[in-house]
C-alpha distance (Angstrom), angle and dihedral (degrees) to the residues before:
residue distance angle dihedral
X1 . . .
X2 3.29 . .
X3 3.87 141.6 .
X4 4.16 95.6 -109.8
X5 3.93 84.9 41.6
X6 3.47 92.5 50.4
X7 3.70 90.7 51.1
X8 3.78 94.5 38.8
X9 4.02 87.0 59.5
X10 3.78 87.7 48.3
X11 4.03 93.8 49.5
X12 4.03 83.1 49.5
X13 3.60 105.2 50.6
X14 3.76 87.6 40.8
X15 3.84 92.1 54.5
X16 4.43 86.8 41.5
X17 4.15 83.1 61.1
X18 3.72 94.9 45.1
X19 3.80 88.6 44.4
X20 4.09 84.7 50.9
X21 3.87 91.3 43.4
X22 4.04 92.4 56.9
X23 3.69 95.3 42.5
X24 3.75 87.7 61.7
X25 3.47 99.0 44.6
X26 3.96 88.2 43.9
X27 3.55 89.1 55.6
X28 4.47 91.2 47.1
X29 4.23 81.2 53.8
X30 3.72 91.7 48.8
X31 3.62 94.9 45.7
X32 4.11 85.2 40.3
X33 3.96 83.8 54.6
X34 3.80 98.2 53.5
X35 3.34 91.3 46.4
X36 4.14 96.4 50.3
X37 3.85 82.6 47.2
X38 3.58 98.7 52.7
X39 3.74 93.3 45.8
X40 4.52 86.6 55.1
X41 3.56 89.7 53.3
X42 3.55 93.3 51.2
X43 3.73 87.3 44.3
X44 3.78 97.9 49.9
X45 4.06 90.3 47.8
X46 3.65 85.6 58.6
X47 3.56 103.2 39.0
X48 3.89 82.5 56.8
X49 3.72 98.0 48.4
X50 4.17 83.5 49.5
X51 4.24 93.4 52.3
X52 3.87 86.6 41.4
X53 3.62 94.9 50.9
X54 4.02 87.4 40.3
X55 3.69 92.5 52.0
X56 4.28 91.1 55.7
X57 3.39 86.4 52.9
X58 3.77 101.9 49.3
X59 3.91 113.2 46.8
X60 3.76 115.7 -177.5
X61 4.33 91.2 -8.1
X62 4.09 85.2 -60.0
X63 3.80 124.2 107.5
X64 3.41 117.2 -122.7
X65 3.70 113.0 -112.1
X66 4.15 111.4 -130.5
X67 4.10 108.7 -156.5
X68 3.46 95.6 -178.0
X69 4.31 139.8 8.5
X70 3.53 108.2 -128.1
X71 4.01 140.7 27.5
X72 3.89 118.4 -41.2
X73 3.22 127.3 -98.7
X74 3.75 117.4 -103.9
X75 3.79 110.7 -121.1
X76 4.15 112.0 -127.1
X77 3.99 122.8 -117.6
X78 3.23 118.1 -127.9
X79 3.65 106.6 -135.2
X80 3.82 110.2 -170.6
């Protein structure tokens, strides 16, 4: 073997580990990605549930007044 096949092997196994070394790390940043894109669609779900609970409470920019928790009182007949 000779000295520039020597040092051709070297540059090749060298660029095999540094091929190795970003398939790993591309495979943390995937990983990474699913994770960040699991985490906005859980967000956005409850950012919607927030604006729709926010829009029952304010109709037309005014907040709804609430008298009373509970069910209303049924007015008695008079039954003369």
């Amino acid at each position: 073997m000779t000295e520039d096949e020597r040092n051709l092997d070297l540059m090749v196994a060298e660029l095999e580990q540094e091929n190795r070394l970003m398939r790993a790390r591309n495979e943390r940043l995937q990983h990474e990605l699913d994770r960040a894109l699991d985490d906005n669609a859980r967000f956005k779900v409850t950012l919607e549930r927030i604006i729709a609970v926010s829009k029952l409470a304010f109709r037309d920019g005014v907040p709804e007044r609430v008298g009373e928790v509970g069910t209303k009182a049924r007015q008695q007949e008079c039954n003369d």
